[in-house]
N, CA, C and O atoms as a GROMACS GRO file, in nm:
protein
  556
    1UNK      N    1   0.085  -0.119   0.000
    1UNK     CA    2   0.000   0.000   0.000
    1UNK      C    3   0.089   0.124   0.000
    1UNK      O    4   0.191   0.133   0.068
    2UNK      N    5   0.040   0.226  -0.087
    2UNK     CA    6   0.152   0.332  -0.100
    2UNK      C    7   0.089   0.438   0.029
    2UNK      O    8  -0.023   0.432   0.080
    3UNK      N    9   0.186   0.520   0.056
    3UNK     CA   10   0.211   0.556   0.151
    3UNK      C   11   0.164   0.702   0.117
    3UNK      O   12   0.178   0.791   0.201
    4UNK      N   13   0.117   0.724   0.016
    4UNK     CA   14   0.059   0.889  -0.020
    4UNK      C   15  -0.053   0.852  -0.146
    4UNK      O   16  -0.043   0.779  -0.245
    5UNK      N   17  -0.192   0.958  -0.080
    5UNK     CA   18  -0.276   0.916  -0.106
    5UNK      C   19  -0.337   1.061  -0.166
    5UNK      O   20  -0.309   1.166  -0.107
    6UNK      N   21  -0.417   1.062  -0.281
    6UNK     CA   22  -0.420   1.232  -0.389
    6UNK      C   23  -0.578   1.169  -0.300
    6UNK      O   24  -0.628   1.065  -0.257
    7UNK      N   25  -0.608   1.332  -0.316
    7UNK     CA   26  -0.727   1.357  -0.287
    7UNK      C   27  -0.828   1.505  -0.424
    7UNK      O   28  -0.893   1.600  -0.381
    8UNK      N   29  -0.810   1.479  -0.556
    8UNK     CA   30  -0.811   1.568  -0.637
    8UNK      C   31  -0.671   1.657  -0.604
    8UNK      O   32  -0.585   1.605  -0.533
    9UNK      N   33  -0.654   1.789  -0.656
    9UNK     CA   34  -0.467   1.809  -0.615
    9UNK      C   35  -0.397   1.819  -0.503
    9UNK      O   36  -0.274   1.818  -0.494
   10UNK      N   37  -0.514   1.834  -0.376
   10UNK     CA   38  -0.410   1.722  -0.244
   10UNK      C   39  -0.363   1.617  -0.284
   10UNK      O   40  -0.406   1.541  -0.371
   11UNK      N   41  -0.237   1.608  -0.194
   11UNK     CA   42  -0.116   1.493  -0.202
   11UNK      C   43  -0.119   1.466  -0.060
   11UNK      O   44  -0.055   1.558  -0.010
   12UNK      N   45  -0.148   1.410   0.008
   12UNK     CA   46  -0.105   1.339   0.142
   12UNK      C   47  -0.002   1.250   0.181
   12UNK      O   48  -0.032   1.131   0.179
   13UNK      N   49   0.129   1.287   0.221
   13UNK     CA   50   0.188   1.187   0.259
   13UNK      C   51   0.231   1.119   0.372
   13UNK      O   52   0.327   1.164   0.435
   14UNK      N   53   0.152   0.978   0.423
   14UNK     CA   54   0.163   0.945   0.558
   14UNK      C   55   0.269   0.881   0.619
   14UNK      O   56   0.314   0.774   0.577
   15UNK      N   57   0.339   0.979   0.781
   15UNK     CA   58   0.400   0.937   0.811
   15UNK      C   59   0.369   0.839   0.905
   15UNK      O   60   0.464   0.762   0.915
   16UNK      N   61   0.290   0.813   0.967
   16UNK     CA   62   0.195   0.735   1.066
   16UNK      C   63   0.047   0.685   1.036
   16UNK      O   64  -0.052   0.758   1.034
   17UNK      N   65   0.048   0.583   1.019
   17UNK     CA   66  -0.046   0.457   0.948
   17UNK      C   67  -0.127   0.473   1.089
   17UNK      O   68  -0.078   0.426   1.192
   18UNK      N   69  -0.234   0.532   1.090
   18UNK     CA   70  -0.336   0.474   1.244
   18UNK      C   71  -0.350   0.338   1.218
   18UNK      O   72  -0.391   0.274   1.314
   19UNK      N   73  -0.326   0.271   1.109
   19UNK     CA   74  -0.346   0.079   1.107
   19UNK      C   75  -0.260   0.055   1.169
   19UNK      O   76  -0.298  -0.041   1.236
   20UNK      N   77  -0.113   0.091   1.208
   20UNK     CA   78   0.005   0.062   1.256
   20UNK      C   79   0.017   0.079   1.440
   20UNK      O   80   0.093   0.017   1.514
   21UNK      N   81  -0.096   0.193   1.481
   21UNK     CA   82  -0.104   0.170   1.643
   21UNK      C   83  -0.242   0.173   1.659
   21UNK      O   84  -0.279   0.271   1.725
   22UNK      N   85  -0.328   0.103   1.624
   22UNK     CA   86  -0.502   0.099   1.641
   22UNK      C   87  -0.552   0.224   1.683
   22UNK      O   88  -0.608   0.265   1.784
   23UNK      N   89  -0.513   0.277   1.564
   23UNK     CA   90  -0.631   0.406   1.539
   23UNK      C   91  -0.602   0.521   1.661
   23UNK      O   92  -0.667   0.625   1.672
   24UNK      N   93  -0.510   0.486   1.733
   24UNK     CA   94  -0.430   0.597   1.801
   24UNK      C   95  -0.358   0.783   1.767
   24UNK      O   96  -0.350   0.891   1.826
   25UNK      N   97  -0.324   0.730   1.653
   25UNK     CA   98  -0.277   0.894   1.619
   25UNK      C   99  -0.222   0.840   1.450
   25UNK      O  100  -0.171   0.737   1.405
   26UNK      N  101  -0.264   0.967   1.395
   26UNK     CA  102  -0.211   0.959   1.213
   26UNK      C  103  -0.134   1.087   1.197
   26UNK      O  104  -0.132   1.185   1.272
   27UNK      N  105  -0.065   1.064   1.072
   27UNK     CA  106   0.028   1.201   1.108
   27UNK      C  107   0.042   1.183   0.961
   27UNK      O  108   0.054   1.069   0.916
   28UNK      N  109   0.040   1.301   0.870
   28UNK     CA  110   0.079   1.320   0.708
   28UNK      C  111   0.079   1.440   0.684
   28UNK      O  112  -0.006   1.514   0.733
   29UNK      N  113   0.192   1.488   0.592
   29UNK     CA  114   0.219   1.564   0.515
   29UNK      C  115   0.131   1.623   0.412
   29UNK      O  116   0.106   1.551   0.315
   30UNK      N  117   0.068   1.774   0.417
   30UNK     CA  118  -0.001   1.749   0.312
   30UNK      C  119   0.068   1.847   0.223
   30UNK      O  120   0.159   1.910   0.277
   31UNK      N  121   0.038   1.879   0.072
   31UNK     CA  122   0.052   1.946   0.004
   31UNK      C  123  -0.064   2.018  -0.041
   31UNK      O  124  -0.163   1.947  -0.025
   32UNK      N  125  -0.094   2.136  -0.094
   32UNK     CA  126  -0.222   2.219  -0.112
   32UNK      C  127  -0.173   2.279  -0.231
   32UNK      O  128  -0.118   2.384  -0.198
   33UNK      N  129  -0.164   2.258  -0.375
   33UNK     CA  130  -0.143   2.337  -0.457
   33UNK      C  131  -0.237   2.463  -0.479
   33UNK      O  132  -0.360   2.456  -0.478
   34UNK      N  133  -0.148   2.602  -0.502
   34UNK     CA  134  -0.239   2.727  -0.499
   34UNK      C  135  -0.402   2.702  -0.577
   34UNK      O  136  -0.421   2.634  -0.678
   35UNK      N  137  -0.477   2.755  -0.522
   35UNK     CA  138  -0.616   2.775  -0.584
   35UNK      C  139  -0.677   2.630  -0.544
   35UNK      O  140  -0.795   2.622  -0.577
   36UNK      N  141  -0.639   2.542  -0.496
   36UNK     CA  142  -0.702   2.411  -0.534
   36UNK      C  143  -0.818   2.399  -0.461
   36UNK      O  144  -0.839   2.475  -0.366
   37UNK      N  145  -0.925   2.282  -0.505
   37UNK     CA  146  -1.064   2.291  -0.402
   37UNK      C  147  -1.022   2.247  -0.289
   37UNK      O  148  -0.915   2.186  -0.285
   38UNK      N  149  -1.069   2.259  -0.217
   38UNK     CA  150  -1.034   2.162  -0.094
   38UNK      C  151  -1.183   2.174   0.002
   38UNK      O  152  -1.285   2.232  -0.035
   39UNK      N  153  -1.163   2.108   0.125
   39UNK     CA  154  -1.334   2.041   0.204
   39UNK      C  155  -1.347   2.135   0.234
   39UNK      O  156  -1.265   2.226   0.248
   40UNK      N  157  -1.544   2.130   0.263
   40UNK     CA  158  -1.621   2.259   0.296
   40UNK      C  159  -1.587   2.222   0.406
   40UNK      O  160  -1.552   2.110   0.443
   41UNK      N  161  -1.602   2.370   0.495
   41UNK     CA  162  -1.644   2.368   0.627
   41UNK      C  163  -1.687   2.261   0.713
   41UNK      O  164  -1.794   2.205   0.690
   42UNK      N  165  -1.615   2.228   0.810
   42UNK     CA  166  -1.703   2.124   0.871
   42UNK      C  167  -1.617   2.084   1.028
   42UNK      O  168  -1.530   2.157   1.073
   43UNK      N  169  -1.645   2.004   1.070
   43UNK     CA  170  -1.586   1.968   1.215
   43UNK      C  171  -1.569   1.830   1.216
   43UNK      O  172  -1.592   1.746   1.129
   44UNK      N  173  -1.523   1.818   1.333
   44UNK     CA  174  -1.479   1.652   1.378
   44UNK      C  175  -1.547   1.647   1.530
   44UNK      O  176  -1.528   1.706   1.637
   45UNK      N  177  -1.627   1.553   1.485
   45UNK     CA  178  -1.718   1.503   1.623
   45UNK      C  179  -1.648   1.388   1.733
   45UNK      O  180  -1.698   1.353   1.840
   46UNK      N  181  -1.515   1.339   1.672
   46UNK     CA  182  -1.460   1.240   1.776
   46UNK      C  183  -1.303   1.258   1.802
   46UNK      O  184  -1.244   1.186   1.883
   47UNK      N  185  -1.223   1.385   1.708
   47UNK     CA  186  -1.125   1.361   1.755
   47UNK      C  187  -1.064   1.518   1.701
   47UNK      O  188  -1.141   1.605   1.660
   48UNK      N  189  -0.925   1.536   1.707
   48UNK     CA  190  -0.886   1.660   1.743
   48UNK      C  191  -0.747   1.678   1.620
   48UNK      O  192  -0.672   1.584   1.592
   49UNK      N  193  -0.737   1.790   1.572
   49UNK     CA  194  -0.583   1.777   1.501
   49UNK      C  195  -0.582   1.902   1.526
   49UNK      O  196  -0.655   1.996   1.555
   50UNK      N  197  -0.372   1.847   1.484
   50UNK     CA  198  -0.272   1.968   1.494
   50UNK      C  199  -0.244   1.956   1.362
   50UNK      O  200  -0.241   1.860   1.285
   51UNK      N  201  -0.217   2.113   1.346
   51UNK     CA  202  -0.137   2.182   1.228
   51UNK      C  203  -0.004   2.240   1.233
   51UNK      O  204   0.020   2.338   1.303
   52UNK      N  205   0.109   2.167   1.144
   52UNK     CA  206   0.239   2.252   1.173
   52UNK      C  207   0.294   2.290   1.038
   52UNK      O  208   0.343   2.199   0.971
   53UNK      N  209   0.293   2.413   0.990
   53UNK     CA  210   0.314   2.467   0.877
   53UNK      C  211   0.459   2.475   0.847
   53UNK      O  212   0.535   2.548   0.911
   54UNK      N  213   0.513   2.364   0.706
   54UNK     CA  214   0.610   2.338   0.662
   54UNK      C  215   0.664   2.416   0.526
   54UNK      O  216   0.770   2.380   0.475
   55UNK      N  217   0.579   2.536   0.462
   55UNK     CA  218   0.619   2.586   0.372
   55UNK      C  219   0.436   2.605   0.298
   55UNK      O  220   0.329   2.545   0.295
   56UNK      N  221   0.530   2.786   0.230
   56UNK     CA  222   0.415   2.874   0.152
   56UNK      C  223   0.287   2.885   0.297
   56UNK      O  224   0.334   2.870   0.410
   57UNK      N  225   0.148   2.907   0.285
   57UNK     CA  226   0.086   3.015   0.318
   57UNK      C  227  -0.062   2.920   0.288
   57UNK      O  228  -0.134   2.916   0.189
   58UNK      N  229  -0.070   2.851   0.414
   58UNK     CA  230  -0.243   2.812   0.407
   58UNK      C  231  -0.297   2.888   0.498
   58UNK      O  232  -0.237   2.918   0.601
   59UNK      N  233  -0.426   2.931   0.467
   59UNK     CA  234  -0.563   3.011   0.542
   59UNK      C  235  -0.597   2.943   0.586
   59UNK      O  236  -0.643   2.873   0.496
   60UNK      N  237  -0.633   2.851   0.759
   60UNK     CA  238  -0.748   2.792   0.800
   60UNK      C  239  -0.754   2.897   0.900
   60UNK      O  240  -0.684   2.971   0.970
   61UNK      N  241  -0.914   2.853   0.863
   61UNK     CA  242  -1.027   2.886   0.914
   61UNK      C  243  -1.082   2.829   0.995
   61UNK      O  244  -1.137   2.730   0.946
   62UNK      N  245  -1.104   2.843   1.142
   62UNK     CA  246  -1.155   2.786   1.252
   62UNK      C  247  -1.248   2.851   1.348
   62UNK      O  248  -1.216   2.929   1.438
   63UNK      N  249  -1.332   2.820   1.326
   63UNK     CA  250  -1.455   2.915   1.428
   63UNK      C  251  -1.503   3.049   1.391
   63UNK      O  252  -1.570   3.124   1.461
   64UNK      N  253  -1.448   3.075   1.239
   64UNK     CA  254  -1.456   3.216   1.188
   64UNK      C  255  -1.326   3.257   1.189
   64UNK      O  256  -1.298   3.344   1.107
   65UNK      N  257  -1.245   3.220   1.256
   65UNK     CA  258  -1.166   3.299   1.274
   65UNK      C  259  -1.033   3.296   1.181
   65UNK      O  260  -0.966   3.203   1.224
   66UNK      N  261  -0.975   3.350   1.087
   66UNK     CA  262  -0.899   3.231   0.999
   66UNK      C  263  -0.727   3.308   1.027
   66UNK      O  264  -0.700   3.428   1.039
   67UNK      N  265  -0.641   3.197   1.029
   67UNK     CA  266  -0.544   3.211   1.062
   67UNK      C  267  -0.441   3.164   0.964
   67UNK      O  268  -0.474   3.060   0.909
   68UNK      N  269  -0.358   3.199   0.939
   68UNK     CA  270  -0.222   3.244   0.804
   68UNK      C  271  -0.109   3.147   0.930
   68UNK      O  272  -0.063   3.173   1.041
   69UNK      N  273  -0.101   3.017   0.827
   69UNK     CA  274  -0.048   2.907   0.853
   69UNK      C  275   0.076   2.909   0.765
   69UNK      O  276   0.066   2.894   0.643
   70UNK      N  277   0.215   2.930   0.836
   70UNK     CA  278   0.320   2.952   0.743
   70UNK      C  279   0.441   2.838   0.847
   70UNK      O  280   0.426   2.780   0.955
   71UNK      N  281   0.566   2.845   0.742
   71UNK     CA  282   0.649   2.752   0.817
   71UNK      C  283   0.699   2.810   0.964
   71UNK      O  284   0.739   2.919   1.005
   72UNK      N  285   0.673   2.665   1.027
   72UNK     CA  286   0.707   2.693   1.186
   72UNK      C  287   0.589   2.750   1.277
   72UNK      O  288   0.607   2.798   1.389
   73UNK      N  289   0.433   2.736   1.197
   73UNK     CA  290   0.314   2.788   1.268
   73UNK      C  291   0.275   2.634   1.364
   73UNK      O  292   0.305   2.525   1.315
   74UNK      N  293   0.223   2.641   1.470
   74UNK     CA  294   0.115   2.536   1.491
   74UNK      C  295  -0.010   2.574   1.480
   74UNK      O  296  -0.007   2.696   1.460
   75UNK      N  297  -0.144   2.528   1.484
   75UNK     CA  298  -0.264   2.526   1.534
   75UNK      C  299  -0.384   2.436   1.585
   75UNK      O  300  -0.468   2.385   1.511
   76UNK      N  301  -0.381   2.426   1.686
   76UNK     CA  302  -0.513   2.325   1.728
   76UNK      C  303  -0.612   2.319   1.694
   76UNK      O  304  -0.679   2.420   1.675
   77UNK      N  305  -0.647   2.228   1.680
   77UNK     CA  306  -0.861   2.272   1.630
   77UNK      C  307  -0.884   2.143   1.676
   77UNK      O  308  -0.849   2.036   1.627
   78UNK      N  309  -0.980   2.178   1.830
   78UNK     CA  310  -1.008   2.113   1.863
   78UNK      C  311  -1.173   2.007   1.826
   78UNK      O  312  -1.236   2.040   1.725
   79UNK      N  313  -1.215   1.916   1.894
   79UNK     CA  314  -1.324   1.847   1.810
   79UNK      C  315  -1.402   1.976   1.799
   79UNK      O  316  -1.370   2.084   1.848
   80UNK      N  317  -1.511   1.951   1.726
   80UNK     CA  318  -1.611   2.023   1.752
   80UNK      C  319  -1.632   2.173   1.677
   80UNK      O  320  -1.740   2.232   1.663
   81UNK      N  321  -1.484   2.223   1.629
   81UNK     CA  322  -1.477   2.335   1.601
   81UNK      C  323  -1.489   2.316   1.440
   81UNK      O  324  -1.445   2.234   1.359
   82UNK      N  325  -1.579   2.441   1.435
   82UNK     CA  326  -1.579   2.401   1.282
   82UNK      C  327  -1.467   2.528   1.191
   82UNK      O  328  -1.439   2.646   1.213
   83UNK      N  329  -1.427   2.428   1.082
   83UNK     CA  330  -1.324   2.462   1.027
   83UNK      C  331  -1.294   2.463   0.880
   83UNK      O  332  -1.400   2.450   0.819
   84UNK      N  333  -1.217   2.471   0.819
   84UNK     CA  334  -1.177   2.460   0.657
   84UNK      C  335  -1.022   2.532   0.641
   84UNK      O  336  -0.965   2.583   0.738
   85UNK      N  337  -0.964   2.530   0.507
   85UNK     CA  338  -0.852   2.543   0.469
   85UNK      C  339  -0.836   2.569   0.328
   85UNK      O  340  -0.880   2.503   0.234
   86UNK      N  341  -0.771   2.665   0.328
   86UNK     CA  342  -0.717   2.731   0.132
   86UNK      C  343  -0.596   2.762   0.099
   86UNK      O  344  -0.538   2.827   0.186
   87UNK      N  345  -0.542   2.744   0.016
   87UNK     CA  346  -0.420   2.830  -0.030
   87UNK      C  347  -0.454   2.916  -0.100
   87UNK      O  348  -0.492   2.880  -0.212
   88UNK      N  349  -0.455   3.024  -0.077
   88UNK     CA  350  -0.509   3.145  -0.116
   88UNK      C  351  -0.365   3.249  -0.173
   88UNK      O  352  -0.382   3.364  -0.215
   89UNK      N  353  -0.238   3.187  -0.165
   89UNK     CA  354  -0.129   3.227  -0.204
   89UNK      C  355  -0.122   3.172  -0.317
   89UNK      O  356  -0.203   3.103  -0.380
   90UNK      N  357   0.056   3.236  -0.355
   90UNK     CA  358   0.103   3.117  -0.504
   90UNK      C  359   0.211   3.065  -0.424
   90UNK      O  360   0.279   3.094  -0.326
   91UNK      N  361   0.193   2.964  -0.524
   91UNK     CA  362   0.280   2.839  -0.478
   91UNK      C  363   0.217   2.711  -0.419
   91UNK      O  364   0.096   2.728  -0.436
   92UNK      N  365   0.231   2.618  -0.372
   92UNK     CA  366   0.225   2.521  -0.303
   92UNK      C  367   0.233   2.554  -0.126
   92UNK      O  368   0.325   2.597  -0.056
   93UNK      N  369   0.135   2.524  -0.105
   93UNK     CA  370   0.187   2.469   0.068
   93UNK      C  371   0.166   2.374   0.108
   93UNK      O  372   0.103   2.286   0.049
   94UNK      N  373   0.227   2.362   0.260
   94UNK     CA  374   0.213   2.222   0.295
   94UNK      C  375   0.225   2.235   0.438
   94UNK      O  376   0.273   2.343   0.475
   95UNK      N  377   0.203   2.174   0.505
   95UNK     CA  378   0.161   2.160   0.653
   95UNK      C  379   0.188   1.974   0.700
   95UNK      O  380   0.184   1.874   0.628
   96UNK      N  381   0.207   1.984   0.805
   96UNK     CA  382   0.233   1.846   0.895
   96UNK      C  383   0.083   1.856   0.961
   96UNK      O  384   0.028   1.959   0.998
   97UNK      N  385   0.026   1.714   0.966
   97UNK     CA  386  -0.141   1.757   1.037
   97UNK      C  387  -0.097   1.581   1.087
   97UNK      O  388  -0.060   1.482   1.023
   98UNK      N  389  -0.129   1.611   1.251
   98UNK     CA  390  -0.174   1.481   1.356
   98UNK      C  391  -0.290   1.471   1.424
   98UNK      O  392  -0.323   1.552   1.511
   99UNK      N  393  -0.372   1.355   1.382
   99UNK     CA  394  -0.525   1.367   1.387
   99UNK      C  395  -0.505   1.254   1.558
   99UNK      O  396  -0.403   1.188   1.578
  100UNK      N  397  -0.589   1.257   1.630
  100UNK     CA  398  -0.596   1.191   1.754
  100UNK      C  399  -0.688   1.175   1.824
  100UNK      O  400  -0.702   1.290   1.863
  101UNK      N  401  -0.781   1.106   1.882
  101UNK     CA  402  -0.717   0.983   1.768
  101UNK      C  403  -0.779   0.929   1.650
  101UNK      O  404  -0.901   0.918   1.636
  102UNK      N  405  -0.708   0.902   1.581
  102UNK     CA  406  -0.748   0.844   1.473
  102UNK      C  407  -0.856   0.802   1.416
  102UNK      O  408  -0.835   0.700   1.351
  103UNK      N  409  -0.984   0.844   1.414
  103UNK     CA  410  -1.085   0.795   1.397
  103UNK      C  411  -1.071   0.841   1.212
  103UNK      O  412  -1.098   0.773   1.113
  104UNK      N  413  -1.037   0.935   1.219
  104UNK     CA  414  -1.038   0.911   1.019
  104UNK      C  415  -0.926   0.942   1.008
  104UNK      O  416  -0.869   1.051   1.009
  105UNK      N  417  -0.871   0.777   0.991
  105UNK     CA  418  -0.733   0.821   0.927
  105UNK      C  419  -0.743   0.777   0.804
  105UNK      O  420  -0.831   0.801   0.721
  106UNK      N  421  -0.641   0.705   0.796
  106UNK     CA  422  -0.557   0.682   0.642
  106UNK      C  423  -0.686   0.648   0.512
  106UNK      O  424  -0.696   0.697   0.400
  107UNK      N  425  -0.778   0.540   0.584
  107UNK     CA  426  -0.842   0.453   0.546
  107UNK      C  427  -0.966   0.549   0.493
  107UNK      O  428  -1.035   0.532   0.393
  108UNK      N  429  -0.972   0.655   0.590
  108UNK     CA  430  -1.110   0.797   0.534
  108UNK      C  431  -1.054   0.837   0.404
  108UNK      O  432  -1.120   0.837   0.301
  109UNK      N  433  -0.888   0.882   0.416
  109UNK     CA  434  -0.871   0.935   0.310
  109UNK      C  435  -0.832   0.851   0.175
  109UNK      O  436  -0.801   0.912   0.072
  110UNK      N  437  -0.835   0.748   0.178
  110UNK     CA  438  -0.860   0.682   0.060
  110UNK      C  439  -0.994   0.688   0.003
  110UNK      O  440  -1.031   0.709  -0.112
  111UNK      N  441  -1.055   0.665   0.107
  111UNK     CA  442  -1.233   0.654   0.038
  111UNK      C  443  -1.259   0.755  -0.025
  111UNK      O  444  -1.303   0.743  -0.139
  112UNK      N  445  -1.239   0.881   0.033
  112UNK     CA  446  -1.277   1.015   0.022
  112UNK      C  447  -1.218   1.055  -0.143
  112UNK      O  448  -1.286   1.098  -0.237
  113UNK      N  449  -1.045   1.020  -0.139
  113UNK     CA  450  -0.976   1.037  -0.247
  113UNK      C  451  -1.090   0.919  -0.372
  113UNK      O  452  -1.133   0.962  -0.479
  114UNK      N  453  -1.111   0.808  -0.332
  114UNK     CA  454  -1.189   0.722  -0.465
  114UNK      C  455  -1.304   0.804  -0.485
  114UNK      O  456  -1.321   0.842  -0.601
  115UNK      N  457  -1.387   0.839  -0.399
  115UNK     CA  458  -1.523   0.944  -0.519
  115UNK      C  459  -1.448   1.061  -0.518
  115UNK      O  460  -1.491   1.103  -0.626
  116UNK      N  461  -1.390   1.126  -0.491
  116UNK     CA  462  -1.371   1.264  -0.526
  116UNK      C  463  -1.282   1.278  -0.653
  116UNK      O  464  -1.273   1.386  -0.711
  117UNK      N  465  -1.215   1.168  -0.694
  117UNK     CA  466  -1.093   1.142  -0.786
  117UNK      C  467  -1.178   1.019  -0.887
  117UNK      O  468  -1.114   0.979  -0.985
  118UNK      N  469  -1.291   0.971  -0.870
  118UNK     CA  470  -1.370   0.913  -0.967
  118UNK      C  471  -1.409   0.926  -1.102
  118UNK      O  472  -1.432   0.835  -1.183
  119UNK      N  473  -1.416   1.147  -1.132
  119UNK     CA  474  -1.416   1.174  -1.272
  119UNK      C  475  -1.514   1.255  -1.251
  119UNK      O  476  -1.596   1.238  -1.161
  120UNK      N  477  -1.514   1.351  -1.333
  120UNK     CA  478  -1.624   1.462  -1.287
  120UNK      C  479  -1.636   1.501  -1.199
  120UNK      O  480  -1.572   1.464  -1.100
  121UNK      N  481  -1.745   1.615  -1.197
  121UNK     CA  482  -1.745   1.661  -1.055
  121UNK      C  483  -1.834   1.542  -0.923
  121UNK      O  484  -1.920   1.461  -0.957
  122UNK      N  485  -1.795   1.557  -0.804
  122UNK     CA  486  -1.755   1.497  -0.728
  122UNK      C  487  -1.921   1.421  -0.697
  122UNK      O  488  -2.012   1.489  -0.745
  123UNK      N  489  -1.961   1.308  -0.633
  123UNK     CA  490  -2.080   1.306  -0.588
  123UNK      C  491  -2.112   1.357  -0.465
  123UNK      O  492  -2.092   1.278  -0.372
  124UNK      N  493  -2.170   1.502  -0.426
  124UNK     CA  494  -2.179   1.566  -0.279
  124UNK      C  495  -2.248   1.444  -0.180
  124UNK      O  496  -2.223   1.412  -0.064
  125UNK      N  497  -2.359   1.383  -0.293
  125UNK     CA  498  -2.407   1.289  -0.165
  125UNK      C  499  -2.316   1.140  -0.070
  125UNK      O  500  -2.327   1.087   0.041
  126UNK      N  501  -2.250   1.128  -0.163
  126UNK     CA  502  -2.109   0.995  -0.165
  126UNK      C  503  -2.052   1.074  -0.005
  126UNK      O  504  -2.061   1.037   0.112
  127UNK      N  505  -1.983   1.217  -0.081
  127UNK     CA  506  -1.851   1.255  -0.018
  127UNK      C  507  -1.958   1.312   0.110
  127UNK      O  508  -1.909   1.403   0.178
  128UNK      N  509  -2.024   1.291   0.128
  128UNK     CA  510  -2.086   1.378   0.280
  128UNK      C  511  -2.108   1.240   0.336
  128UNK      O  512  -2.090   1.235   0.457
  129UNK      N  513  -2.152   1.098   0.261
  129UNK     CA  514  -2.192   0.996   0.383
  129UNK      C  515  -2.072   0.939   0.422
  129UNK      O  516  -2.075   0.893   0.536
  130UNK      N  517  -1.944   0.927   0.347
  130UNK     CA  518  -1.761   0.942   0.357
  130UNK      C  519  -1.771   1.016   0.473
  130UNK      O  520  -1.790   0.949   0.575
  131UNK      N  521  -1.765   1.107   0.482
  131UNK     CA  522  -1.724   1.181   0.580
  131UNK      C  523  -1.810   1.188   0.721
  131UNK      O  524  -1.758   1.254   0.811
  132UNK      N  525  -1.947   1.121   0.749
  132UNK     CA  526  -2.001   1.129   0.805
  132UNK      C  527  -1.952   0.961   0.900
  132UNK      O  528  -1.922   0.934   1.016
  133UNK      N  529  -1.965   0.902   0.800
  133UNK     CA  530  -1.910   0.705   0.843
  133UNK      C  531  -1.770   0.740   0.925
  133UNK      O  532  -1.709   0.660   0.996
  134UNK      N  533  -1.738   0.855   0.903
  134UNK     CA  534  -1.572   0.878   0.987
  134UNK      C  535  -1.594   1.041   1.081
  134UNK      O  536  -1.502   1.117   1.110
  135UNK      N  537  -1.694   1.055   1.104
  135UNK     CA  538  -1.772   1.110   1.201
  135UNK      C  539  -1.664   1.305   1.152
  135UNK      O  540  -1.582   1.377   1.210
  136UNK      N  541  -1.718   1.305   1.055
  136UNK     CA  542  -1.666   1.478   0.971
  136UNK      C  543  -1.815   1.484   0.965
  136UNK      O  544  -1.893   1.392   0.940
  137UNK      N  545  -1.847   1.643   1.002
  137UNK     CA  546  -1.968   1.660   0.976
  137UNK      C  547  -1.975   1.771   0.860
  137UNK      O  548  -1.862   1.807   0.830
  138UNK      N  549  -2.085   1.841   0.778
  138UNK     CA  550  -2.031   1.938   0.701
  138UNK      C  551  -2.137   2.030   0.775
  138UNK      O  552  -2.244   2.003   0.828
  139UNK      N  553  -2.055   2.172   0.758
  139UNK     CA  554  -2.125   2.272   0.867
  139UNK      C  555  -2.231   2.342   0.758
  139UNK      O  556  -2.310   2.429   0.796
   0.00000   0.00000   0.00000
């Protein structure tokens, strides 16, 4: 199984398999090429991630409040908070993100990546019950 998983022009690359400590903690690299779509708004009803900004300039957005994620940033977002993310710069960015625990790890983002990377535009009803089976809600 490869170890980086596209999600339309997200690139994810995982350094920590939640299959590898039972769903304990996931940890991947992402990449955000400028302009690209990326998930609506939404929250996590069972578990919590960190953000550590490794290069270029992502916008998340958390509670309204949106914060300019650059190298050497962290940010928490805890469950519950609802959130989203853009590259709203040029270039590429990328961020380190550790989800805990693991309730959607590796295995969400494959699913998520097969309808969203299926062809055409995406099925909203697919990618919302995806994300719901791994307890993402959309706000």
């Amino acid at each position: 199984m490869s170890d980086e998983v596209r999600i339309g022009l997200l690139r994810l690359k995982f350094l920590i398999d939640d299959a590898d400590n039972g769903g304990k903690v996931a940890m991947f690299e992402m990449t955000v090429p400028e302009q690209a779509k990326v998930p609506a708004a939404h929250y996590h009803r069972d578990f919590e991630e960190i953000w550590y900004g490794l290069g270029g300039t992502l916008t998340v957005t958390v509670d309204g409040v949106a914060h300019r994620l650059q190298s050497g940033d962290a940010l928490f977002v805890p469950r519950g908070a609802v959130h989203r993310f853009d590259n709203l710069d040029t270039g590429d960015a990328r961020a380190l993100i550790t989800l805990t625990p693991a309730v959607a790890g590796k295995k969400y983002f494959e699913e998520i990546g097969a309808v969203v990377n299926a062809g055409g535009p995406p099925d909203m009803a697919k990618v919302k019950a995806v994300m719901e089976k791994y307890g993402l809600i959309v706000a």
